[in-house]
C-alpha positions as CSV (number, residue, x, y, z in Angstrom):
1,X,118.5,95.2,65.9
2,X,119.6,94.8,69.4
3,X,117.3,96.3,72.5
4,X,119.7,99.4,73.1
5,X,119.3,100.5,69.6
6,X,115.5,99.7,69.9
7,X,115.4,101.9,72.7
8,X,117.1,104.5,70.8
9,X,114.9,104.3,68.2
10,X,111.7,104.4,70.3
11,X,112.3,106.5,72.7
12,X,111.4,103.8,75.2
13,X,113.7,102.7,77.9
14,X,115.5,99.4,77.8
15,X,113.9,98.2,80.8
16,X,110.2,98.7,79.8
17,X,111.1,96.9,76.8
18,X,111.8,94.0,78.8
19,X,108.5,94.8,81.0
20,X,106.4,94.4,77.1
21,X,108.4,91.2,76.3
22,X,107.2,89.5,79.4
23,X,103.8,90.7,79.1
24,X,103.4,89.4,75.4
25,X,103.8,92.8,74.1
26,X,106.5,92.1,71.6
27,X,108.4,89.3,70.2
28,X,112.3,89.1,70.1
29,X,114.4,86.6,68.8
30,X,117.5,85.2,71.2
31,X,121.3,84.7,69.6
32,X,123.5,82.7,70.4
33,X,124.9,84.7,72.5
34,X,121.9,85.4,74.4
35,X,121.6,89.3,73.4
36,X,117.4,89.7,72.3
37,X,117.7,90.7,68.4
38,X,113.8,92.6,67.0
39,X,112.7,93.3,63.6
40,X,112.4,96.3,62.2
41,X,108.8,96.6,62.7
42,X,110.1,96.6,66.3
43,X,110.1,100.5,66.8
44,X,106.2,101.1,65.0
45,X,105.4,98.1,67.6
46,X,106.4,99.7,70.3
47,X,105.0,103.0,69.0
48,X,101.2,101.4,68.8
49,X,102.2,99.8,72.6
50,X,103.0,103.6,73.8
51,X,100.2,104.6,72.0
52,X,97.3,102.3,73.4
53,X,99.0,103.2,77.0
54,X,99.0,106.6,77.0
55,X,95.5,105.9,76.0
56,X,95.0,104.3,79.7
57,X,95.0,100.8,78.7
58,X,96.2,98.3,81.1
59,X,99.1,95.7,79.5
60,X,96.6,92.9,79.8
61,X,94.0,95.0,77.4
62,X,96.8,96.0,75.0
63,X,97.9,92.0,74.8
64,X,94.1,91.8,73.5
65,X,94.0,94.5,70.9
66,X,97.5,94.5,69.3
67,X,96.8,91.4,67.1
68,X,93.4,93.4,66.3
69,X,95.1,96.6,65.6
70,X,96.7,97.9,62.4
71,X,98.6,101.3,62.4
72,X,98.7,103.7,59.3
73,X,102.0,105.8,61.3
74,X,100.5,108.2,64.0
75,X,97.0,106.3,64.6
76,X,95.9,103.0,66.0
77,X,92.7,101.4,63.7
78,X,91.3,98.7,65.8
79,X,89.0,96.1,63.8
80,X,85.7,96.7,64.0
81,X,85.3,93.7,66.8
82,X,87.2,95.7,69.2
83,X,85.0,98.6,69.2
84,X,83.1,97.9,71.7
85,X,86.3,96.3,73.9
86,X,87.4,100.3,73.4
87,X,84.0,101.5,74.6
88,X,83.7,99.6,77.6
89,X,87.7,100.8,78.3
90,X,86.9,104.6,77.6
91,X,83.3,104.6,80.1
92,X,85.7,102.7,83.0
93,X,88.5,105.8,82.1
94,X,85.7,108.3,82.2
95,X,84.3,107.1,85.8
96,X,87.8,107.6,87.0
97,X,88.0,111.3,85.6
98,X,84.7,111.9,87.5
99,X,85.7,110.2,90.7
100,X,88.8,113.0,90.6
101,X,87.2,115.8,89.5
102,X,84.7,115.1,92.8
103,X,88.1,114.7,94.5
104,X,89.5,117.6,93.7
105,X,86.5,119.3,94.4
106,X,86.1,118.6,98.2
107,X,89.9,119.1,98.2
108,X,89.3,123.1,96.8
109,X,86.4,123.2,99.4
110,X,89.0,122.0,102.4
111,X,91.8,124.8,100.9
112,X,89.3,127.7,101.1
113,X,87.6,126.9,103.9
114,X,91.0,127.4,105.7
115,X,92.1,130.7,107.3
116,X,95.1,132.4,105.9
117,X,97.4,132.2,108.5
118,X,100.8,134.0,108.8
119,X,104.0,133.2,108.1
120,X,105.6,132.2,111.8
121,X,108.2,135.0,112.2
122,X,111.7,134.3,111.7
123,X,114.2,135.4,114.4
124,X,117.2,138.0,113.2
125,X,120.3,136.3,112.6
126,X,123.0,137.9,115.0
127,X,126.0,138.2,112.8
């Protein structure tokens, strides 16, 4: 299949499928013509890609684990060698959940230590 009907398929725009081919994400073949042509195992590729990002995984981590990594449709099963790959990946998320939630604490101290202050008034329109 060609990319626009891969990015049909997937969901996934035709430019960010360009952004995983030049990262080593996925593997496309070139025609003649020069148009990319993927496999059908294309679109659960890019699903398992999508996946492992929106799991906060840089490309350069996802490169690591997708030859790791089988997928049985909704879920990503990484081999049990990549385990502790995941681990270190989840603590380095979970500092940066902290470091925002301290964030957004002194952030709610600074709004309500503010004083209300009115609304400047708005001149009448002469009409």
């Amino acid at each position: 299949m060609r990319i626009g009907e891969l990015s049909r398929r997937s969901g996934v725009s035709v430019r960010a499928l360009r952004y995983y081919e030049e990262q080593g994400l996925l593997a496309s073949r070139r025609c003649p013509n020069g148009y990319r042509e993927y496999d059908e195992s294309a679109v659960a590729r890019v699903g398992q890609i999508q996946l492992l990002y929106s799991a906060g995984l840089c490309s350069s981590k996802i490169v690591e684990l997708l030859p790791c990594v089988r997928s049985d449709g909704e879920r990503v099963i990484p081999s049990a060698g990549l385990v502790g790959d995941l681990q270190v990946e989840r603590a380095r998320i979970l500092r940066q959940i902290e470091e925002m939630a301290a964030s957004l604490h002194v952030l709610d101290g600074v709004i309500a230590a503010a004083e209300p202050s009115e609304s400047p008034a708005v001149p009448a329109s002469s009409g």
